[in-house]
N, C-alpha and C positions, 0 to 999 in steps of 0.2 A: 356720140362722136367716136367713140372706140370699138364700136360696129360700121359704123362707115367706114373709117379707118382698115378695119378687118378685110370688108366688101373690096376697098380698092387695091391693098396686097393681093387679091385672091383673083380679082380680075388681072392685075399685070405680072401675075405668073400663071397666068392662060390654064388654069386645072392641070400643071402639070402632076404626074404621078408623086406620092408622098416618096417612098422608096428615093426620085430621082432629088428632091429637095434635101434627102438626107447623105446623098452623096456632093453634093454642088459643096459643102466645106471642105471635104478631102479631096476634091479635083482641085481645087482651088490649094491646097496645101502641100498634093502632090506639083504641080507647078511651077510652087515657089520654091521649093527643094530642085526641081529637074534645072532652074534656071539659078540658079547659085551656081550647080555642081556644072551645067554646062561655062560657066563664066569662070569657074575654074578656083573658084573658093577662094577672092579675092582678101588675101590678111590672114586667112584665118589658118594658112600651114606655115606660117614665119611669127617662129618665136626665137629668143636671142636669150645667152643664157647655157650653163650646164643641164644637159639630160634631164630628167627626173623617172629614175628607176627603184623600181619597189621589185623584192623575189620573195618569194613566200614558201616557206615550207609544207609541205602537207603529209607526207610520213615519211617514217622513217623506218627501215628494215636492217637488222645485226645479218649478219651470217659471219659463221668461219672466217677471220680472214678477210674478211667484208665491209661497207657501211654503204647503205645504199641509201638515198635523199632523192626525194620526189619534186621538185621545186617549180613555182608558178610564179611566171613576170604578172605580178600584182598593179602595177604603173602604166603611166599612159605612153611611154618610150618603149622603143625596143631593149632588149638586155641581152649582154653578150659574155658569155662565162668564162672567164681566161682562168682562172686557177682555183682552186681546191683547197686548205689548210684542214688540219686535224691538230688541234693546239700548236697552232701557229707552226706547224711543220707541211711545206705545201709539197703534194705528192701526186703521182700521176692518178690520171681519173678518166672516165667514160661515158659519154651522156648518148643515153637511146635513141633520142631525137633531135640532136645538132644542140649545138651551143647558141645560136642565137634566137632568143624567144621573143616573137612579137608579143603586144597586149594579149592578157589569158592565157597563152601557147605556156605547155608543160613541157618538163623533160626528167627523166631520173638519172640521174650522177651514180655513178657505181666508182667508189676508191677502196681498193685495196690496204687492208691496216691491219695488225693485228692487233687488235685492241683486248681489252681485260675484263670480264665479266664484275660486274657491279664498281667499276670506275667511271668517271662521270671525263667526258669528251666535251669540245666546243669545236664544232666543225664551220668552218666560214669557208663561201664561195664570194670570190672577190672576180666583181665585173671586167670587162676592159677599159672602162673608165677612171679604174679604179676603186671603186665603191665596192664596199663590205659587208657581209650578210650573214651572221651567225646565228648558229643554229645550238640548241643545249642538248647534250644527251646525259641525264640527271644520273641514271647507274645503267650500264650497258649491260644488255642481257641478250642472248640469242633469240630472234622473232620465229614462234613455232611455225611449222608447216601447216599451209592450212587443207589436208588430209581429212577423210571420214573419221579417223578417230578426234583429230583436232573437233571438227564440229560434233563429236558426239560429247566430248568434254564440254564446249560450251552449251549446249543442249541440258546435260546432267548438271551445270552452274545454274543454269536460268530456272531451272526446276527450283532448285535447292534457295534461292532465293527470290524467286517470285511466286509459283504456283503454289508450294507448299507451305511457305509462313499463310498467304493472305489465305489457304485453305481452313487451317489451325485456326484462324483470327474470327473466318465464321465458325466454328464452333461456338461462339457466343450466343447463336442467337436463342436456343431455350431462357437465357438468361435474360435477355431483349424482351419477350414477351410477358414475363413476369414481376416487371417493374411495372412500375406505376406510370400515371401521365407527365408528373413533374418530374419524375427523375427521366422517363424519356426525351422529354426537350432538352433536358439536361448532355444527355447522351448524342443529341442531334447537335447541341453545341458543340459538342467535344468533336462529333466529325469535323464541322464546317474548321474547327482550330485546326484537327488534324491536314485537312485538305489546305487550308490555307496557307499553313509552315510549309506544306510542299508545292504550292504556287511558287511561291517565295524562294525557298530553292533552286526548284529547276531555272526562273528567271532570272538567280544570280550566277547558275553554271550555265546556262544559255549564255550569257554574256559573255562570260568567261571564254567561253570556249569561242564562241564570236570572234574576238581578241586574236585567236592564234590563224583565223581564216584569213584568205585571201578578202581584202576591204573593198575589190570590186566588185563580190559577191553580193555584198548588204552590209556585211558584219555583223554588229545589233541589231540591226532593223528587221534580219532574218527573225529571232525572235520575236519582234512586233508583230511582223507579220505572220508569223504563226500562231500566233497567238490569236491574233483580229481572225484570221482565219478560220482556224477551230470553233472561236463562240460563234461566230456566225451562222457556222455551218450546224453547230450544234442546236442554236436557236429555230435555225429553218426546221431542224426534226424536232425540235418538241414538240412546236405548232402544228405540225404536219399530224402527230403523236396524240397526240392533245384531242387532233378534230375527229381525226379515228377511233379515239374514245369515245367521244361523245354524241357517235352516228350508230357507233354499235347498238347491236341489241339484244347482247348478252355478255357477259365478262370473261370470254374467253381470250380476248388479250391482254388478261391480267389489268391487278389493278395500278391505283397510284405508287403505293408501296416499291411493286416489284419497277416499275418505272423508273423510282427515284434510284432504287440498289442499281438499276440497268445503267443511269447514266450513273453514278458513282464508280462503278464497275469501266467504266469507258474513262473517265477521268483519272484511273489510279494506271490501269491497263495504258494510257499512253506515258503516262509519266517513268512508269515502270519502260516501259522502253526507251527511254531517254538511261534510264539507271542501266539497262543492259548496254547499251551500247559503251556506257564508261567503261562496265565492267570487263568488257571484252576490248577496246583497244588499249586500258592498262595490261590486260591480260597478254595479249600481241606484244607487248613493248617490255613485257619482261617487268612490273612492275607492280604488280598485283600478287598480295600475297595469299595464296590460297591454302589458307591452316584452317581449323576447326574453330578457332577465334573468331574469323571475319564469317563462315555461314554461322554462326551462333549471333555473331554482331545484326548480321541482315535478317535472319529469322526472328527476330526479336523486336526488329524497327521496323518490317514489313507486317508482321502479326494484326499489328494496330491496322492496319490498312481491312483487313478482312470483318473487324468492328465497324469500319466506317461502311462497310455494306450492307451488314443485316438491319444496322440502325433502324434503316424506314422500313422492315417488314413486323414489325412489334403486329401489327392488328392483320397479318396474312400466313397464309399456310400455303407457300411456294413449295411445289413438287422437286423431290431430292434432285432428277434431272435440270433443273432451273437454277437448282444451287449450284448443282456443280459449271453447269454454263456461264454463270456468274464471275464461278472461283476463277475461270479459264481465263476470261477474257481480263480482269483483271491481273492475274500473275503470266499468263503465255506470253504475252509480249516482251517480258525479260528476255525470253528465249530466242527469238526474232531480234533482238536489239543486240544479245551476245554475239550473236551470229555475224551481224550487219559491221557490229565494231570490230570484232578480230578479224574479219577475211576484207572488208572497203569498206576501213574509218575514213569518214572526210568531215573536217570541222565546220564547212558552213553546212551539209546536210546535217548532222546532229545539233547544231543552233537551230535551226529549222524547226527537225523535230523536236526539242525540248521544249520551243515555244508554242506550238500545237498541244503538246497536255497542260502550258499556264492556260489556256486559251479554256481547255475542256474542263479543265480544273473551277476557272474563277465561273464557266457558264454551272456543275453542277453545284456550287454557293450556291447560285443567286435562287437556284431550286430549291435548295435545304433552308436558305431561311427564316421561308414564311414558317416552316413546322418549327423552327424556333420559340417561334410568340406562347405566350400566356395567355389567359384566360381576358386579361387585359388590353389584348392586342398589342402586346412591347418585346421587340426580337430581344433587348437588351436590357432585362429584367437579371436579377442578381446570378442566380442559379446560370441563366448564358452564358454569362462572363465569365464567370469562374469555370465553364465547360469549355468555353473559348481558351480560356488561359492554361488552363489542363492538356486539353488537345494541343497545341502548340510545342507547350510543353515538356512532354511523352514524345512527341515525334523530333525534337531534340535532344532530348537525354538519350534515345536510344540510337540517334544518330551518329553518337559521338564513338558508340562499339564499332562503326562501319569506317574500316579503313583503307582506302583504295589508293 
């Protein structure tokens, strides 16, 4: 019956082309759209009711003399900016691109103040409705210039805490090789710990930061979907990785080992740029304290990251060039994320990217923990767990030196 059935669909669409069957739902749906919008969208532009406006901050710049505010009508109403305050003192002000912003439309507000270096401000722009929209400035600091020497400073930050802790951190691996098997699953646990307290992180400052974006953007969901994003994409090259291995017909594209460090190296390398990027728009905002405390703090909490790479080369002998390509890609991206945060911080692109390294993060887990297992075939045999809890662990104790 369900071949007949077949037969008589296939004759009363006369063989027309596949291609044209697969457009016959979008004609159809273009259509119904053209004949609304000709009818003139009857109901759906009358509502009754106060405005509903949303304005969003997205940075904030000190100068001399200065306070300048980037602000985005976040809401489905227009927003129309009538006045300015600086603790409730409202003063004249200047907006680059008109005062009235449709949905998304930005403008920056430039008010003159002399304000006080590490006093904390509350600047509210108040609509013409009415409505109120405050903004925090926690301790005011002058925003650097962003100049070749500004970016060569963040350049020498991102060094100083990305490339060279997780450099340091492989130095371990002579030590990797000369343990044993059980205490190497041991050490494989304590990455998957390590990697996982920093899923867990970035996913709670992805959030966080989420929070302060414009909610038309995504908000959290940016995170989600950077995340779904990343394992996906990460999953399509292992396979890809994997079949290329297994067609080979010699071992010159390395083995499983250096495979597993490669994506660990991609996993710590994105997350680390989520870190740069903090580092660099606290740095922009005058709020990053840059003493010999906090590179000791991050050389110490990054170090660990450099263990969790050589972990899977215990039974390979990667050439010094491999290692150090390793080091790069896992610590260079600090440097790229300094960069990106002090010269154009914007909070839903850094939600975004935080949740592409959970993303790259939780896909090289699910790599690391078949080499978990015992002899028994049990990822969570005692010796794990306590490597799990370790790694964890370590990467919160030394997180607590890191103060931004």
């Amino acid at each position: 019956m369900m071949e007949a059935r077949a037969a008589a669909e296939e004759g009363a669409l006369g063989g027309a082309p596949t291609w044209l069957l697969g457009l016959v739902p979008v004609a159809l749906i273009a259509a119904a759209v053209a004949i609304l919008a000709l009818a003139g969208a009857p109901g759906l532009g009358e509502r009754s009711g106060a405005p509903v406006e949303e304005l969003a901050t997205e940075r904030t710049v000190l100068r001399p003399g200065e306070i300048e505010l980037t602000v985005r009508n976040d809401g489905p109403d227009p927003v129309e900016v009538a006045q300015v305050a600086v603790n409730d003192a409202f003063l004249a002000f200047s907006a680059s691109d008109g005062l009235r912003l449709d949905r998304l439309e930005a403008t920056t507000l430039t008010v003159p103040y002399d304000w006080i270096e590490g006093e904390a401000y509350e600047v509210s722009v108040v609509s013409s409705t009415g409505a109120t929209f405050a903004h925090e400035i926690e301790a005011a600091a002058e925003t650097p210039v962003a100049d070749a020497g500004f970016f060569g400073l963040m350049g020498l930050l991102g060094v100083y805490v990305g490339v060279i802790p997780v450099s340091l951190g492989m130095l371990w691996l002579p030590f990797v090789r000369r343990i044993g098997q059980e205490w190497l699953r041991i050490l494989i646990a304590f990455t998957v710990g390590l990697l996982a307290f920093l899923a867990i992180d970035a996913a709670l400052e992805g959030i966080e930061i989420a929070e302060t974006a414009p909610s038309a953007f995504g908000g959290a969901a940016l995170v989600v979907a950077g995340a779904l994003i990343a394992f996906l994409v990460l999953s399509a090259v292992d396979v890809y990785l994997a079949r290329k291995r297994a067609s080979a017909s010699d071992a010159r594209a390395g083995g499983a080992g250096i495979y597993l460090s490669l994506l660990v190296a991609i996993g710590i390398g994105l997350h680390n740029l989520g870190e740069g990027l903090a580092i660099g728009s606290a740095y922009a905002a005058g709020a990053l304290a840059l003493g010999t405390f906090l590179v000791i703090g991050f050389a110490i909490h990054n170090t660990t990251e450099g263990l969790a790479i050589v972990a899977p080369l215990a039974d390979e002998r990667p050439a010094l060039g491999r290692l150090v390509l390793l080091g790069l890609i896992a610590g260079a991206p600090a440097i790229v994320g300094a960069w990106i945060g002090a010269a154009a911080y914007n909070p839903s692109l850094a939600a975004l990217l935080l949740g592409v390294g959970v993303g790259a993060i939780a896909q090289v887990v699910v790599q690391l923990v078949p080499s978990m297992r015992d002899g028994d075939g049990r990822a969570l045999h005692p010796g794990a767990v306590g490597g799990l809890v370790s790694g964890m662990a370590v990467l919160y104790l030394t997180g607590l030196l890191v103060s931004v």
